[in-house]
Structures are given as structure tokens and as C-alpha cells.
C-alpha atoms as one frame of an Amber mdcrd trajectory, in Angstrom:
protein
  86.971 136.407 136.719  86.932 135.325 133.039  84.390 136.391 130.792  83.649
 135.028 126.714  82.697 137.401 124.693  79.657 135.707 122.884  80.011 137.093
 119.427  83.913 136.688 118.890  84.035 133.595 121.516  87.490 134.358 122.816
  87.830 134.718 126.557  89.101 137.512 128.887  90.703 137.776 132.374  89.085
 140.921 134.239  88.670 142.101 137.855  85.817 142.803 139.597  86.007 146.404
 138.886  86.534 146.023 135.312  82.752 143.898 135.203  81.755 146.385 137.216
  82.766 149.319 134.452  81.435 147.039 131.864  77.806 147.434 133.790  77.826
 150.596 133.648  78.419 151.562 130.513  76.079 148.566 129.800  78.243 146.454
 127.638  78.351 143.658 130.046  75.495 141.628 127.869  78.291 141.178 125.173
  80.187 139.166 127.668  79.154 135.840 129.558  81.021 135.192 132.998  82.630
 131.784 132.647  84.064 131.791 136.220  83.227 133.992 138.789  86.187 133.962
 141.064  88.961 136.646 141.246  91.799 134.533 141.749  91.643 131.899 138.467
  95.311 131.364 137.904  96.231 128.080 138.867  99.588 125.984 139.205 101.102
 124.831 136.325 101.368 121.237 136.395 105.087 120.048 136.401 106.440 117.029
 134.773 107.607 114.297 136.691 111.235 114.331 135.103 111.809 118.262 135.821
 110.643 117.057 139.759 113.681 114.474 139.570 115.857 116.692 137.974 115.607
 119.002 140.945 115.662 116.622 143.459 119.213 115.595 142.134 120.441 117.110
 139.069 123.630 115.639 138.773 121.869 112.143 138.315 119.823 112.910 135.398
 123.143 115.031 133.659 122.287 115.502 130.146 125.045 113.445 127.224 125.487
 115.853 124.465 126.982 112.811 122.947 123.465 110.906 122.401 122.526 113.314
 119.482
């Protein structure tokens, strides 16, 4: 789940456990939940030319020469 903390603004990555501490010790009204989810990571998106490049690398072979 990620959570802002309202005052400060900057955002955190926590588990459900972790909200769950931050309940009970009631500092959870500090924080607002900006997803809910556990698993938030998502792919990285990867540039077409890297996806050629490792379809056939020796195609796109890189010319020191060009500099």
C-alpha cells in the first residue's frame, strides 16, 4: 500500500502490517492511503530500441567511430 504523509507530502511504501502498527499506536491520521493494494510495483516500461536490441543484437552493434 502507499500512504502520503499529509504534512511533509512525500509518499511511503508499507505493508499491511505496518498500517496496521500505525493504528495502533494511533499515528495512522498523519498518513492518507493513496492505494490500497499490497502489490503496487509495476513493470517498468521498456523502450522500443532495448526490445530490438534483444531480439538481435548484432544488428543494432554500436560504432564507437560516430562520436
Amino acid at each position: 500500500m502507499i500512504v502520503r504523509n499529509r504534512k511533509t507530502g512525500r509518499e511511503y511504501e508499507i505493508t499491511e502490517n505496518d498500517w496496521q502498527k500505525l493504528v495502533q499506536s494511533q499515528s495512522h491520521r498523519l498518513f492518507e492511503i493513496i492505494k490500497k493494494g499490497e502489490n503496487v510495483k509495476a513493470k517498468l516500461p521498456i523502450p522500443k530500441e532495448i526490445q530490438e536490441y534483444q531480439k538481435d543484437p548484432k544488428k543494432l552493434k554500436i560504432d564507437k567511430s560516430e562520436k
